[in-house]
C-alpha positions as CSV (number, residue, x, y, z in Angstrom):
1,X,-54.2,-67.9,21.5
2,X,-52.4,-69.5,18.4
3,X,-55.0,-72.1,17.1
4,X,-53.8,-74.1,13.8
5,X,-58.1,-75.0,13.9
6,X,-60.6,-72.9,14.0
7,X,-64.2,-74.0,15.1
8,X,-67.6,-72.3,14.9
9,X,-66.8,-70.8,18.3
10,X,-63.2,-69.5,17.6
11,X,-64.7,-67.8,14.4
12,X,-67.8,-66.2,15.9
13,X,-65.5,-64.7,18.5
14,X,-63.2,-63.5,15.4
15,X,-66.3,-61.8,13.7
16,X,-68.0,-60.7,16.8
17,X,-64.7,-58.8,17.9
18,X,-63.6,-57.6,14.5
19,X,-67.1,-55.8,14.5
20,X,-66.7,-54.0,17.5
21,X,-63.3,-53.0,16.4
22,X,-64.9,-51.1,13.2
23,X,-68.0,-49.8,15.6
24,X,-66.0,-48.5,17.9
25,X,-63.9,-46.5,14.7
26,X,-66.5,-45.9,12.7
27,X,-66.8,-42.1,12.9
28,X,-63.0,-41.6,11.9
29,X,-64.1,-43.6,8.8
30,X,-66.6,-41.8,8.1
31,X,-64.4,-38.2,8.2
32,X,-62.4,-40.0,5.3
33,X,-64.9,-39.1,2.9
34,X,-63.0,-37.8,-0.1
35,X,-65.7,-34.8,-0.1
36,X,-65.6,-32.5,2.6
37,X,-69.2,-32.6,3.4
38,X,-71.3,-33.7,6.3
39,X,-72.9,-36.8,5.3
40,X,-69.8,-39.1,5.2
41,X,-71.2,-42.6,6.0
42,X,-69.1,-45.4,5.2
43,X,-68.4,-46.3,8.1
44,X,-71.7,-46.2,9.3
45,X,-73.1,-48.4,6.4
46,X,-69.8,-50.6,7.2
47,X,-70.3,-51.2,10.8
48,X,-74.4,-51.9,10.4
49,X,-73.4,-54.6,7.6
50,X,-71.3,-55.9,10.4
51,X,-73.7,-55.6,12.8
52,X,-76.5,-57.7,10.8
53,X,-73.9,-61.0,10.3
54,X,-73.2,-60.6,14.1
55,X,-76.9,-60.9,15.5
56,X,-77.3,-63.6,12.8
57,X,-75.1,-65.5,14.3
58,X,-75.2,-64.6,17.7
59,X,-77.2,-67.5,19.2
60,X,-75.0,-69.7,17.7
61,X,-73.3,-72.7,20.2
62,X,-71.3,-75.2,19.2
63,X,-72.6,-75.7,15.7
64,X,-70.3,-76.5,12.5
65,X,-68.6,-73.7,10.7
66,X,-70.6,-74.6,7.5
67,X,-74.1,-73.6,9.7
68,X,-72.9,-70.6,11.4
69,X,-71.1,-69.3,7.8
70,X,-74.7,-69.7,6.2
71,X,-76.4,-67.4,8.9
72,X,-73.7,-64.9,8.5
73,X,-73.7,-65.0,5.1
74,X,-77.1,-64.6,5.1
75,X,-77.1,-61.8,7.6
76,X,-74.2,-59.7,5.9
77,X,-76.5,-60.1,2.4
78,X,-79.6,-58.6,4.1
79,X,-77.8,-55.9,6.1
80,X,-76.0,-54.3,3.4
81,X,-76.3,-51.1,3.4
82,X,-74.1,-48.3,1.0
83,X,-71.5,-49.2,-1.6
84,X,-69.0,-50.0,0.7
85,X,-71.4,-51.8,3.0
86,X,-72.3,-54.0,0.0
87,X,-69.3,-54.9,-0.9
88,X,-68.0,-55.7,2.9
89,X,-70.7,-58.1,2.8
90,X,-69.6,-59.8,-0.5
91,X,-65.8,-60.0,0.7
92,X,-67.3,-61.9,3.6
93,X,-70.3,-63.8,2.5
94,X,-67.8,-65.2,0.1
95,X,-65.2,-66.3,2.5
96,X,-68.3,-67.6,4.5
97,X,-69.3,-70.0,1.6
98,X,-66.0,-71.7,1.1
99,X,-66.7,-74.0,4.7
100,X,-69.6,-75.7,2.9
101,X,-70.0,-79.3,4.6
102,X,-67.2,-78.4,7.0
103,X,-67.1,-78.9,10.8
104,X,-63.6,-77.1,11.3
105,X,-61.3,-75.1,9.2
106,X,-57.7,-74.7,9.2
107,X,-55.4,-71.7,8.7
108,X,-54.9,-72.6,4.8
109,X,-59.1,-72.6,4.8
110,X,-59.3,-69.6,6.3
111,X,-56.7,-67.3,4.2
112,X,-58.6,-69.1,0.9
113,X,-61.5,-68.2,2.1
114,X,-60.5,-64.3,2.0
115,X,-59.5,-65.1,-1.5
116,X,-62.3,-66.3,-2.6
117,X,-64.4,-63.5,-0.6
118,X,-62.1,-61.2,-3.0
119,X,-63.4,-63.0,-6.0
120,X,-66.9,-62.6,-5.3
121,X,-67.2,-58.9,-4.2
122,X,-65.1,-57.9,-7.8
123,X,-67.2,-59.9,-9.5
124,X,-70.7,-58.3,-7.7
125,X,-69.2,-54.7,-8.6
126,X,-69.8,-53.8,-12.5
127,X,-67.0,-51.4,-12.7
128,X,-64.4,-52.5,-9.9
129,X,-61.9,-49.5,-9.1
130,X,-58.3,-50.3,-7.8
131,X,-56.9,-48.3,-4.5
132,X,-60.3,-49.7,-2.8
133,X,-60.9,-51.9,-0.4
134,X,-61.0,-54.6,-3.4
135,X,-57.3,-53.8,-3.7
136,X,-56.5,-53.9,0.1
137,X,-58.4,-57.2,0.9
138,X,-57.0,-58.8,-2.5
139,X,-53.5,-57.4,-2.1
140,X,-53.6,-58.4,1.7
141,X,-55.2,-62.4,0.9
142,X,-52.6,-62.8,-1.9
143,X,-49.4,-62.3,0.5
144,X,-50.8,-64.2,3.4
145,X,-51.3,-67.1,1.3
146,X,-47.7,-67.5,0.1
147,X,-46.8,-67.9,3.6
148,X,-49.4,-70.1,4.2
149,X,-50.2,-74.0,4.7
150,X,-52.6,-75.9,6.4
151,X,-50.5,-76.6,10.3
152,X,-50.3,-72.7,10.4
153,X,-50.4,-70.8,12.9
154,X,-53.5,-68.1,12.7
155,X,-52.2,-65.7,14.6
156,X,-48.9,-65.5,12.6
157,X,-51.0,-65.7,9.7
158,X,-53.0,-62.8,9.9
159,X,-50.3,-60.7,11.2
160,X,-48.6,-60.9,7.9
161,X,-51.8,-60.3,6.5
162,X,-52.6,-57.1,8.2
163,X,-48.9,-55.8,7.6
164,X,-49.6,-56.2,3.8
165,X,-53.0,-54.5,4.5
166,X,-51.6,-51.3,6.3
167,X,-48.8,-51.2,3.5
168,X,-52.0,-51.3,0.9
169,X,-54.0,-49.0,2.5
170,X,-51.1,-46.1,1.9
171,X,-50.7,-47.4,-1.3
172,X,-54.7,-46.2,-2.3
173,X,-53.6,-42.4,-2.8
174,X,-51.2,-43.4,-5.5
175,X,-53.5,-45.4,-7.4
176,X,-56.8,-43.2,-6.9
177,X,-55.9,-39.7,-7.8
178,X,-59.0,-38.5,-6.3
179,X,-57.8,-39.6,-2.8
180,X,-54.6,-38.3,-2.7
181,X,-55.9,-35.1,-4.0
182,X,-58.3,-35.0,-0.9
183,X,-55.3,-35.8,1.5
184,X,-57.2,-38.9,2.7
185,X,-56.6,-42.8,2.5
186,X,-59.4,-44.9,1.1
187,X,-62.1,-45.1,3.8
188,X,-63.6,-48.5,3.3
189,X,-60.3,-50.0,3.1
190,X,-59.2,-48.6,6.2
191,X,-62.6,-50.0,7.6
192,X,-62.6,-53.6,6.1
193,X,-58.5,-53.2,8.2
194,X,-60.3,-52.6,11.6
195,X,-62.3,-55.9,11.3
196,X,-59.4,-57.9,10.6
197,X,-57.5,-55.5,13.5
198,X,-60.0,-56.7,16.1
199,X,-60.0,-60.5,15.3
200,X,-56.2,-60.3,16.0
201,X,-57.0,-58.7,18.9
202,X,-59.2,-61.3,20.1
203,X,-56.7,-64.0,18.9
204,X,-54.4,-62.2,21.7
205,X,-56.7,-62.2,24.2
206,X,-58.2,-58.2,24.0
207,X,-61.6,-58.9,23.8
208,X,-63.2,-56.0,23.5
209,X,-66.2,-54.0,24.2
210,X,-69.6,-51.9,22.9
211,X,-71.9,-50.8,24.8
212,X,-74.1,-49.8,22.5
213,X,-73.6,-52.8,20.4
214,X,-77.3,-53.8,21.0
215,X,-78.7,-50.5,19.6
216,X,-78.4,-50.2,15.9
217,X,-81.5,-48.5,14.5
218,X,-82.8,-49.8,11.4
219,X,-84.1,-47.5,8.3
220,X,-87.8,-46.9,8.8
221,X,-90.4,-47.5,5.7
222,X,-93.3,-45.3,5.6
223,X,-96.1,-46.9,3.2
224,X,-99.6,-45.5,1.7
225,X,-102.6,-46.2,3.4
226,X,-104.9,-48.6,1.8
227,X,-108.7,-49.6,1.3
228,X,-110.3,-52.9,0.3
229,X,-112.6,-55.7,1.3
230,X,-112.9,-56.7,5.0
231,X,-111.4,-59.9,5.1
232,X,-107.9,-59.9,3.6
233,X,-106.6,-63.1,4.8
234,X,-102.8,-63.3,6.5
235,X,-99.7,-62.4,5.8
236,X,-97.1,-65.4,5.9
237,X,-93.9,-65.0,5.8
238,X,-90.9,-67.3,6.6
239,X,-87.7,-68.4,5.9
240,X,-86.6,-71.7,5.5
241,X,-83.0,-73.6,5.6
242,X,-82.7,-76.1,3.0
243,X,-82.6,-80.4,3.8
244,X,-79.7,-81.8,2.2
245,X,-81.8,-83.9,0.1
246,X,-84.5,-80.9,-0.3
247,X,-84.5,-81.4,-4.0
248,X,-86.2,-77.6,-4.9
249,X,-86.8,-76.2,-8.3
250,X,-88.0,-72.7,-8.0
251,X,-90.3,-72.9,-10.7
252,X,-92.1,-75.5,-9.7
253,X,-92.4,-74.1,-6.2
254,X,-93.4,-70.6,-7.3
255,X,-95.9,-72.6,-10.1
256,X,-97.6,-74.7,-7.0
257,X,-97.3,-72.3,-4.0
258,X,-98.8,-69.5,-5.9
259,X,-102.3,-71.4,-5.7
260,X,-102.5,-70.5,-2.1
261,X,-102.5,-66.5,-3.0
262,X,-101.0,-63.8,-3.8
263,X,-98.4,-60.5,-3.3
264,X,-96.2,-63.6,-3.7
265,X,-92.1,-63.0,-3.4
266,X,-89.8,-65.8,-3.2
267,X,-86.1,-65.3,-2.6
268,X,-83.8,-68.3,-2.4
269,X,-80.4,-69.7,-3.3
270,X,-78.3,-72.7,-2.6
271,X,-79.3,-72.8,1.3
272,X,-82.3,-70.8,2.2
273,X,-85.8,-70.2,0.6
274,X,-87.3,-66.7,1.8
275,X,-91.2,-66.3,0.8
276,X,-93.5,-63.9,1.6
277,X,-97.6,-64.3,0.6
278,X,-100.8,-63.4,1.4
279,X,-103.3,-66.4,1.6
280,X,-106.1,-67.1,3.3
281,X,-104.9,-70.7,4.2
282,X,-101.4,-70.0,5.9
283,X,-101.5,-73.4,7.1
284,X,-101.3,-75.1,3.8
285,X,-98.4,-72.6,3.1
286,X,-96.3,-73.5,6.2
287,X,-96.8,-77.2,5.8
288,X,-95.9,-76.8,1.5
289,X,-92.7,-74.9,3.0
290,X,-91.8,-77.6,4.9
291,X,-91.0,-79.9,2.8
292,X,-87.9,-78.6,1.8
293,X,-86.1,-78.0,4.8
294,X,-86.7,-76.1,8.6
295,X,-87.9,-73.1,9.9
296,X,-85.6,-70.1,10.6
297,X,-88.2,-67.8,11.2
298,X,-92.0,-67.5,10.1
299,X,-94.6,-64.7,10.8
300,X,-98.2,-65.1,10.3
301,X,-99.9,-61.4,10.8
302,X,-104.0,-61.0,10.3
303,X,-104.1,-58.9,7.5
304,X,-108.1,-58.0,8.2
305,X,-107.4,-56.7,12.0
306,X,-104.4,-53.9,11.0
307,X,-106.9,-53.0,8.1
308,X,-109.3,-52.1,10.5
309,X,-106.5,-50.4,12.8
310,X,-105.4,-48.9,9.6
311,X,-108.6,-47.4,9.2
312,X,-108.9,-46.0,12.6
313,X,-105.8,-44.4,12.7
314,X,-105.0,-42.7,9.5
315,X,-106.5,-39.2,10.3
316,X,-103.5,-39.3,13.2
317,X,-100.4,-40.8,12.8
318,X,-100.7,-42.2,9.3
319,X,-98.9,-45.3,10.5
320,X,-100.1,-48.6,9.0
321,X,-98.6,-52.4,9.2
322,X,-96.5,-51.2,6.4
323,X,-98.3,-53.7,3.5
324,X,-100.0,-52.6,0.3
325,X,-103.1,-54.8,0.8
326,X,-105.4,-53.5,-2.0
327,X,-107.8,-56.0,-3.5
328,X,-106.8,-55.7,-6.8
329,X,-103.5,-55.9,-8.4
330,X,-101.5,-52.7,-9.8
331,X,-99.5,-52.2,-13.1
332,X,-96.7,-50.3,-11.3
333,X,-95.4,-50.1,-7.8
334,X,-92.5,-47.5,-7.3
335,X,-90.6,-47.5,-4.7
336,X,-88.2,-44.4,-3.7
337,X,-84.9,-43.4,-1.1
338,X,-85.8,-39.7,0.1
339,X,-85.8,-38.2,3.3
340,X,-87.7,-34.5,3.9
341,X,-91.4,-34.5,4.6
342,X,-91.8,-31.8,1.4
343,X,-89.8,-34.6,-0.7
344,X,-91.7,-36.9,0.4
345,X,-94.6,-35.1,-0.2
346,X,-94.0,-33.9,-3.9
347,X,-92.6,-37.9,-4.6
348,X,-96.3,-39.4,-3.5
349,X,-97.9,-36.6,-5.7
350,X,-96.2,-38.1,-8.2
351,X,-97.2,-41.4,-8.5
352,X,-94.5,-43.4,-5.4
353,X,-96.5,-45.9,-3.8
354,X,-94.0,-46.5,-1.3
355,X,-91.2,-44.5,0.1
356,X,-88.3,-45.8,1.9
357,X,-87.2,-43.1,4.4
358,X,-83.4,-42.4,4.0
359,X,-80.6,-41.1,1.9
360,X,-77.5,-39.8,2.6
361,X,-76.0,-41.3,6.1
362,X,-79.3,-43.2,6.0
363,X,-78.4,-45.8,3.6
364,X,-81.6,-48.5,3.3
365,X,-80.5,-52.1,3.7
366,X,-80.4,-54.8,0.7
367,X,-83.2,-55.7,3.3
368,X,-85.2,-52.7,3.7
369,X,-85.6,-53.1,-0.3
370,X,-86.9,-56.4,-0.2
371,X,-89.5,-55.7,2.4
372,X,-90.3,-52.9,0.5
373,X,-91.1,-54.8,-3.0
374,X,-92.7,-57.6,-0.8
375,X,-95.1,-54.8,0.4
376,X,-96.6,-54.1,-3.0
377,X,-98.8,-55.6,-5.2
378,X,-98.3,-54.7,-8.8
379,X,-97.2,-55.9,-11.9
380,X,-94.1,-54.2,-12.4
381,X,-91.6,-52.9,-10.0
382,X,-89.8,-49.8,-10.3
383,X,-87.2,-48.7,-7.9
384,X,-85.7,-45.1,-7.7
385,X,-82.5,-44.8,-5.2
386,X,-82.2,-41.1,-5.6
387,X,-78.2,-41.7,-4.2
388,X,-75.4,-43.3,-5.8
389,X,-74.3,-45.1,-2.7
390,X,-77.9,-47.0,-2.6
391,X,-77.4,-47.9,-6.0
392,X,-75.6,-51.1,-5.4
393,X,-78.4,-52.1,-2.6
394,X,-80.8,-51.8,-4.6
395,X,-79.4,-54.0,-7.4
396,X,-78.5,-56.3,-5.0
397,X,-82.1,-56.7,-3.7
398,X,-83.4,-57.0,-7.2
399,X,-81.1,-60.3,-8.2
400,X,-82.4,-62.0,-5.2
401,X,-86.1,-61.2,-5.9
402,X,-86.0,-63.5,-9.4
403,X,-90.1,-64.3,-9.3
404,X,-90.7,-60.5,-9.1
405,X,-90.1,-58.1,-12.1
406,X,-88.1,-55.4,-10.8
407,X,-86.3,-52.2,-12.7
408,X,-83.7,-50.4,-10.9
409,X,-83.2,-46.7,-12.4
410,X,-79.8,-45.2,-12.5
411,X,-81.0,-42.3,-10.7
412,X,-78.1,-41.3,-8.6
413,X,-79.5,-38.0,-7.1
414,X,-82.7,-36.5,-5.9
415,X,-82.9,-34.4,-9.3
416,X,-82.3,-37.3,-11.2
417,X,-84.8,-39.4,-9.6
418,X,-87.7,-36.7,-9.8
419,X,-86.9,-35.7,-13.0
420,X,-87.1,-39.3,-14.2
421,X,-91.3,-39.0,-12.7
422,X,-91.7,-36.5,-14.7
423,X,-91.8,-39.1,-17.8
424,X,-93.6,-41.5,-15.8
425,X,-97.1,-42.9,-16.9
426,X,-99.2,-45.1,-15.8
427,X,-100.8,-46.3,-19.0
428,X,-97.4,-46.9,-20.9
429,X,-95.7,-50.3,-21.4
430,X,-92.7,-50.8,-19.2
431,X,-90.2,-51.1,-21.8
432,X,-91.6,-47.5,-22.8
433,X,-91.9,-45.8,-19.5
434,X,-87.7,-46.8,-18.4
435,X,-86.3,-45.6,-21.7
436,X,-88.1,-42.1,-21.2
437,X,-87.1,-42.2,-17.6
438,X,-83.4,-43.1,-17.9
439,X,-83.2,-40.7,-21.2
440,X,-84.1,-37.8,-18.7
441,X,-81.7,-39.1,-15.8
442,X,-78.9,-39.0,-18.6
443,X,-80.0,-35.5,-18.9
444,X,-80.8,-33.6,-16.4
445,X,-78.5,-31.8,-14.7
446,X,-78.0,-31.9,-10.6
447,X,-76.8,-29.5,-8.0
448,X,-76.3,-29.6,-4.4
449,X,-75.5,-27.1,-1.3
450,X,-74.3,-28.4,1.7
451,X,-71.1,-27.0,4.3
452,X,-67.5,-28.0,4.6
453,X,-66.8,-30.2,7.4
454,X,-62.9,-29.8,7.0
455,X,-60.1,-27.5,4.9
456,X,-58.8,-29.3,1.8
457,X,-58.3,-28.2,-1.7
458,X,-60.5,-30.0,-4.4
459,X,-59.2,-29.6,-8.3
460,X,-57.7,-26.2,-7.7
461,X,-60.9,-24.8,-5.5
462,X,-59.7,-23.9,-1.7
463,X,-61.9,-24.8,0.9
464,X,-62.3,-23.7,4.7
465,X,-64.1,-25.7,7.1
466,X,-67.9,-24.3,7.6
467,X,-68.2,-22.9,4.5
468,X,-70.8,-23.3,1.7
469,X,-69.7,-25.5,-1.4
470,X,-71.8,-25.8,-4.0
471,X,-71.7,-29.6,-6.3
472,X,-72.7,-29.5,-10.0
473,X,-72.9,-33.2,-11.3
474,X,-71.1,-34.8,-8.6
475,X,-68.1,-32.1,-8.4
476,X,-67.3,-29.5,-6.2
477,X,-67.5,-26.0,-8.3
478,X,-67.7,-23.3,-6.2
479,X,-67.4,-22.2,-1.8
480,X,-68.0,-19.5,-0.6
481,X,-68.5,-17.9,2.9
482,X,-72.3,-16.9,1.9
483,X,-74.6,-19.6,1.1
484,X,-76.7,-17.6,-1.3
485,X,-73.5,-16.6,-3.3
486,X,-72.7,-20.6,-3.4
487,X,-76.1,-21.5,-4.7
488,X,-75.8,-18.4,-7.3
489,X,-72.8,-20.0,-8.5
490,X,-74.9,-23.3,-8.8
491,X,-76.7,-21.7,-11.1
492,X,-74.4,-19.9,-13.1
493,X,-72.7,-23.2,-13.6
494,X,-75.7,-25.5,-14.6
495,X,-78.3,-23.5,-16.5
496,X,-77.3,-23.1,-20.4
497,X,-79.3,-21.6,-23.1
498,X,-80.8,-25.4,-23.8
499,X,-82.2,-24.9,-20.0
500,X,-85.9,-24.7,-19.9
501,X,-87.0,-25.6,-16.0
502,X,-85.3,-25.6,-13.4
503,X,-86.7,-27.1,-10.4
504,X,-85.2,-25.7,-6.4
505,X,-85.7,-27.6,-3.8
506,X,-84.8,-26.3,-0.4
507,X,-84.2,-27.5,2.5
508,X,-85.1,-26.8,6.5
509,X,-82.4,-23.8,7.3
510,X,-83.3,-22.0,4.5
511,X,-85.3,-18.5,6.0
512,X,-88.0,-16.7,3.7
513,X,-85.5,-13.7,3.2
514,X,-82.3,-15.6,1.7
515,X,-84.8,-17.7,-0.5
516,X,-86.7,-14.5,-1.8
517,X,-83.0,-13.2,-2.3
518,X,-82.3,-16.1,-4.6
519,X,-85.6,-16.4,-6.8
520,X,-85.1,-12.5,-7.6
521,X,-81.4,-13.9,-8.7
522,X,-83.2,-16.2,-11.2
523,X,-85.9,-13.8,-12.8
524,X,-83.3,-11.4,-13.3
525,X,-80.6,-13.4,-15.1
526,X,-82.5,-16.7,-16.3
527,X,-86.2,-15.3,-17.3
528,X,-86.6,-17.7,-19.8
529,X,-86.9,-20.7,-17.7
530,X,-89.4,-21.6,-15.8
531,X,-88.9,-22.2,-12.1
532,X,-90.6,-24.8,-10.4
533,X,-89.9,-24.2,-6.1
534,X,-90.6,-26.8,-3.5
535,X,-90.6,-26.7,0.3
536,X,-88.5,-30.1,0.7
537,X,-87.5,-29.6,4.6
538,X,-84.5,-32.0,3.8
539,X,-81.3,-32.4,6.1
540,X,-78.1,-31.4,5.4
541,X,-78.4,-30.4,1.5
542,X,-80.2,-26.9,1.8
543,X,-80.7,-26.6,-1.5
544,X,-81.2,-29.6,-4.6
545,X,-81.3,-28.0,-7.8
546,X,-82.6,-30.0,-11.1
547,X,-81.8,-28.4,-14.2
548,X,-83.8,-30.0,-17.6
């Protein structure tokens, strides 16, 4: 195949295929994870990014490239999931917005529009690094488009493109010490390469195959039970593609739509309007959203009936509709990232409303975020990602939520984020209550244990595969064959005479005798601070150590 134009059909194909190229790689990008450690997820948070565009589009026939580029854009946005999964989804939700008002593109449209996906996911990253997969796809775009005119051949095209790409992808050690260092090349690079590998392979014929390309699971929420009246009216929800002459002002909408209820979110930008209310008139809702365009989806749920199923069920499973329908409207809703049924626990306890099950290799979606704030009713929204990589996520939820007023901590690890409760209260202003919580996140100090999932040799400390590494604010310090002696270490290395509590959090292998072991290691070398243990039952990190 050597099209010179590319329809809506031609570029689904290209998408669908480059997908399945990445899926079916995705574990080898996750083992290039500059830390050895068992949680390496970018190609995980990669390939369900991909995933999202692809069954947004996937019912797509014959339609212009403008319509199907606005549901994959839409889809990558809402899929995000991870740093790298973000900024996938920026690379190509600005390549899809360069087709506006197009039926076809040409080779030249196509090659800008990496460009200008380029553009857009440096400009969504605050601090862009070099010898990422910003460099590759910028690097890659730039060469292709010297070669490039409008009668080109596509095929041609994107070979030169992914030659530049490969050449690029080596080229990420040299400018990102910390890669070459671990021995490996930059992982979401050599993911973002595998997309554009399978759409060349589908240009040439090799369509390829999944067969579990139908089963992605998608991050679970677990939210508080609730009380209230007995009739709480429905809860609408729809999404809307704007009319070309649709003529909306956001202000006036929210101003006007808001007289039909409340728990009211409104998401929107230059082609679809996303709202989410409860009312006790739906109808008047649907017909008011309407107006400005048609119906991609809409859901009308009785919010009175899964009260009452609520009710009925919460001394089993605890499982509710996953809405915070209480009658009266909070100060603060905060939402969380954790995964570990103690965590969980000791984050309720502490004032989290609503917890989004996940963390490390469970990265929520921009999605899962937006559901989440659309599930509470408060004044002010605070959320608490706990994990660097869910940091950008977050954020990226928060700018599409304008009517809502939402905070996004910095907290980049579990000790960060549950330090930051610590300051929380209920009473205070919100300008108060996020300075005293990001003063303690600048503060405290965070430590890990988890095991080696390769040899490698980080800044001078050797590593062997299976063994216990212990991370003090995000770098490797200490391994050792014996977990307790890593975790020792940890301590050794994070506690100061400024130290006053120390907070351990471990995890489900831990047994009663190693623990015991290390607590006798603490009263005997750090009396003075008080120690503050919790039963977390989290995955993969058996111990999480925060240090104030």
């Amino acid at each position: 195949m050597n099209p010179t134009v590319i329809d809506s059909s031609l570029l689904k194909l290209l998408i669908t295929n480059g997908t399945i190229s990445l899926r079916n790689d995705y574990q080898r990008i996750n083992e290039l994870n500059v830390f050895p450690v068992p949680d390496g997820d970018t190609g995980s948070n990669m390939q369900s990014t991909m995933m999202s565009g692809v069954k947004a589009i996937s019912s797509f026939e014959n339609d212009s490239i403008e319509k199907l580029s606005k549901a994959l854009s839409r889809g990558l946005l809402m899929g995000a999931r991870g740093n790298s999964g973000v900024i996938l989804s920026q690379l190509f939700s600005g390549f899809a917005k360069t087709f506006k008002g197009q039926e076809t593109i040409n080779t030249l449209d196509f090659i800008q529009g990496l460009q200008q996906g380029v553009k857009q996911a440096y400009g969504a990253v605050i601090n862009p690094v070099e010898g990422t997969i910003l460099t590759v796809a910028r690097e890659a775009a730039d060469v292709a488009f010297r070669y490039c005119h409008k009668d080109s051949d596509l095929l041609e095209i994107l070979e030169i493109y992914i030659k530049e790409a490969y050449e690029s992808l080596e080229r990420t050690p040299d400018l990102l010490p910390v890669l070459k260092e671990a021995g490996v090349i930059d992982a979401g690079a050599a993911g973002f390469i595998d997309i554009i590998d399978g759409m060349i392979l589908a240009l040439k014929g090799d369509i390829l195959e999944d067969s579990k390309f139908a089963t992605v699971s998608s991050v679970s929420h677990e939210m508080p039970s609730y009380e209230g009246a007995t009739d709480f009216g429905y809860c609408t929800e729809f999404i809307v593609d704007f009319k070309e002459d649709a003529n909306f002002v956001k202000d006036d909408f929210i101003k006007h739509i808001s007289t039909f209820g409340d728990s009211l979110v409104v998401v929107s930008d230059d082609e679809i309007l996303k709202v989410h209310i409860h009312t006790k008139t739906p109808g008047d809702v649907l017909n008011y959203g309407q107006t400005f365009g048609n119906f991609a989806t809409l859901k009308i749920e009785n919010m009175s009936i899964q009260h009452s199923e609520t009710l009925l069920h919460t001394t089993g499973d605890g499982h509710d509709c996953g809405h915070d329908h209480s009658e009266f409207k909070k100060k603060y809703g905060i939402i969380t990232v954790v995964n570990g049924d103690g965590l969980k626990d000791m984050f309720k306890e502490m004032g989290v409303c609503c917890i989004i099950e996940g963390g490390q290799t469970m990265n929520p979606s921009t999605e899962d975020f937006i559901k989440a704030v659309e599930a509470i009713n408060a004044d002010h929204i605070i959320i608490i990602p706990n994990n660097g990589n869910v940091l950008l996520s977050a954020q990226t939820a928060a700018k599409y939520i304008e009517d809502r007023d939402i905070t996004v901590l910095p907290a980049k690890t579990i000790a960060q984020g549950y330090a930051s409760l610590t300051m929380f209260d209920a009473n205070a202003e919100l300008a108060a209550n996020v300075a005293e919580m990001e003063e303690l996140i600048a503060h405290v100090k965070s430590g890990e244990v988890t095991y080696a999932v390769r040899d490698t040799e980080y800044k001078g400390i050797k590593i062997i595969k299976d063994e216990f590494i212990g991370i003090a604010q995000g770098e490797i310090i200490t391994s050792n064959v014996e977990r307790k002696d890593t975790v020792i270490a940890l301590f050794d290395g994070l506690i100061d005479e400024e130290s006053e509590i120390i907070t351990v959090m471990y995890g489900k292998t831990v047994n009663k005798e190693e623990l015991e072991q290390v607590m006798l290691y603490l009263e005997e070398h750090y009396s003075e601070v008080e120690v503050e243990l919790v039963k977390g039952n989290q995955e993969i990190y058996s111990y999480i150590i925060a240090v104030e």
